[in-house]
N, C-alpha and C positions, 0 to 999 in steps of 0.2 A: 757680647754682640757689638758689631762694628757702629759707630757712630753714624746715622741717619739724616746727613746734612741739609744744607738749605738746596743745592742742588738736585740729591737725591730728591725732595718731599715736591721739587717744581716738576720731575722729570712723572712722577708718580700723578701729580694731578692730570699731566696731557693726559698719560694712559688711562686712567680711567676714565675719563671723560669719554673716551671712547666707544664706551661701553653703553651712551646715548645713541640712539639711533641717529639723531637730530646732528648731533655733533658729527658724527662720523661719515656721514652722508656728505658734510659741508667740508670734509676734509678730503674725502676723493675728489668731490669738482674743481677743488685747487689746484691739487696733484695731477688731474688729468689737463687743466687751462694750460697748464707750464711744461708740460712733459715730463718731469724732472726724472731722471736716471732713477729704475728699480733698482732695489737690493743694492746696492754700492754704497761706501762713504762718501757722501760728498764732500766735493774739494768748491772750497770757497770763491777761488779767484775763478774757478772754469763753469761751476752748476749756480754760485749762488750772486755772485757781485753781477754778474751781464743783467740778472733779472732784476734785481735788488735798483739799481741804475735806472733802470727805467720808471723804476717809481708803481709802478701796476700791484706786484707783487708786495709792495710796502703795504698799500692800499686795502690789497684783500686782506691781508693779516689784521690788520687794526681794526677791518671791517670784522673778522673773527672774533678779536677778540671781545669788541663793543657788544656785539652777540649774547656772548656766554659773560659778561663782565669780569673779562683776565684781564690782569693786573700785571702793568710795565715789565715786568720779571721775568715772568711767561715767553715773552718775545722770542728770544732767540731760542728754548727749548722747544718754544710751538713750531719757530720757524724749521729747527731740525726736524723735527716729524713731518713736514710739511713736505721736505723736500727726498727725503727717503723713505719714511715709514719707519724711522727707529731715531736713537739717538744720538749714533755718531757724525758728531758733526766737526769737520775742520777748518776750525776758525781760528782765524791769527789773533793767539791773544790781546794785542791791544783793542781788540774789538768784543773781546767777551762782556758780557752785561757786568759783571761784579768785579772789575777790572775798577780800581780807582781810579776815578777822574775829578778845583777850586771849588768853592762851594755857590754855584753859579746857578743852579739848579734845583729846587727843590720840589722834591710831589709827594703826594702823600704817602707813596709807598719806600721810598728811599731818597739821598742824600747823594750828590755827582760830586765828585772829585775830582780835576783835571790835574795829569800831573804829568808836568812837560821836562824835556831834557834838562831847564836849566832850573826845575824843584827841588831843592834842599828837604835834608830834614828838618834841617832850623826855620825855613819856611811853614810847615805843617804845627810845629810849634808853636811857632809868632802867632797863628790864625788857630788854635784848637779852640781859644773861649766862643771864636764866631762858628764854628765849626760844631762845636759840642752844645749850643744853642739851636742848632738849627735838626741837629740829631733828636735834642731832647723833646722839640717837637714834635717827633714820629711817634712818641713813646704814650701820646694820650691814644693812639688806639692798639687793640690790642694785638699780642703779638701770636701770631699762627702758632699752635704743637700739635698738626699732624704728628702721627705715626703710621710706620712701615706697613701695608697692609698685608698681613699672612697670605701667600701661595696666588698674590695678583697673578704675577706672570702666566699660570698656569688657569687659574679665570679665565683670561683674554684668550687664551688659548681654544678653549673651552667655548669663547662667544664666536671668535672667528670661524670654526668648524662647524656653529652653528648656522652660522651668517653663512657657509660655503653650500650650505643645503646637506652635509650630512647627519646620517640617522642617528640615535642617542646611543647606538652600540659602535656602530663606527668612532663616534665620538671618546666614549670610553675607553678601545683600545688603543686611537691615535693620543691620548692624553698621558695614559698610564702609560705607555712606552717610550712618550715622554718624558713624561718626570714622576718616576719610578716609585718617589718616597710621596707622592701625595697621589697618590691611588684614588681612585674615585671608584666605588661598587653599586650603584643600581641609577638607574631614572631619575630619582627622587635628587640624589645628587645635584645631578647636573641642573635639573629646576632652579635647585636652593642654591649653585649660584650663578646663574643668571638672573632670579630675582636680588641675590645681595650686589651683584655689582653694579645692577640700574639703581639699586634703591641709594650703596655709596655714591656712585654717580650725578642723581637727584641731588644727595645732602652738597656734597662738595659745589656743584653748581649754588646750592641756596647762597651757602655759605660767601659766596665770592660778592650777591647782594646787598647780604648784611655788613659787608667793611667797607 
C-alpha cells in the first residue's frame, strides 16, 4: 500500500470535516462571499493572490480555522477547498506551507526555515545545533498517526446525495455506479455511514482541542 503522507492525512482531515453540518455550511458562505470559480483548478496569480491581497479572505480563513481549532498546516489545504471545492490547487511552490523557509519562527506545530538564493548547504550546517533545538522542542507533544480512512471518498459521496435531497435508492444506484467495488446493498447501509462519518468527524474535531 502506497505511503499515506503528511499531505495526504491534512487533505483527509478537510474532507471529513465536512461531513459536519456546522462546518460545511461555514464553508459555502465563504465560497459564495468571493465567488470563486466552480469546478476548475484554481490558478493562484488570477482566483487566489487579487483576494488573498486584500487581506478579507486571510481573515475569514483564520477566523475558520479558530472555529474548528485547525492547526497552521491546515492553511493552504483549507484554503484550496475554499476556493474550488476540491484539492487542486496551483500554487508556486515557493509559497507551498512545507516548503523550507532560518529558524526565525517557531509555533507549536512546526519550525520555518527561510532559505534565500545566497543559503548554502554549509549554512544549514553551521546552524543545525540551533535548528535541531528548536525542532526538538516540537517533540514534547505528540505526534499525529492518522490513518487512511477506508472508502471516504465514497462516504462523502454518499453525504452529498444526501444533502442534495435524494431518496436512499437513488442514493444507492448513483453510489454503486460509481464506485463499482464498494457496493452499498440496503438502507441500513447508508445510515451506518452517515452516522460513522459525523461520529469520525466529531472525533477528529475533539482531537484538534486536545493538542
Amino acid at each position: 500500500m502506497p505511503e499515506f503522507n503528511f499531505e495526504q492525512r491534512l487533505k483527509q482531515d478537510i474532507l471529513l470535516l465536512t461531513a459536519l453540518d456546522d462546518f460545511y455550511n461555514d464553508i459555502q458562505k465563504i465560497t459564495k462571499k468571493y465567488n470563486f470559480p466552480p469546478d476548475k483548478k484554481a490558478n493562484y496569480e488570477t482566483d487566489i493572490a487579487p483576494v488573498v491581497e486584500e487581506g478579507y479572505f486571510n481573515h475569514d480563513i483564520l477566523d475558520l480555522m479558530g472555529k474548528y481549532n485547525l492547526k497552521e498546516t491546515h492553511e493552504f489545504i483549507l484554503s484550496s477547498y475554499l476556493v474550488n471545492g476540491h484539492m487542486n490547487f496551483d500554487l508556486p511552490t515557493d509559497l507551498w506551507y512545507l516548503n523550507p523557509y532560518t529558524v526565525s519562527m517557531n509555533t507549536k506545530d512546526c519550525i520555518t526555515l527561510k532559505i534565500y538564493p545566497e543559503t548554502s548547504l554549509e549554512d544549514i550546517k553551521r546552524n543545525w545545533p540551533r535548528i535541531k533545538r528548536a525542532k526538538d522542542n516540537l517533540l514534547n507533544k505528540p505526534i499525529s498517526r492518522k490513518r487512511s480512512i477506508p472508502n471516504l471518498e465514497r462516504d462523502l459521496e454518499v453525504l452529498r446525495l444526501k444533502r442534495a435531497g435524494n431518496s436512499y435508492n437513488e442514493i444507492k444506484k448513483i453510489t454503486n455506479d460509481k464506485y463499482p467495488k464498494q457496493k452499498i446493498y440496503n438502507y441500513p447501509d447508508i445510515s451506518k455511514i452517515l452516522q460513522r462519518l459525523k461520529q469520525k468527524a466529531e472525533e477528529l474535531l475533539l482531537s484538534f482541542k486536545e493538542t
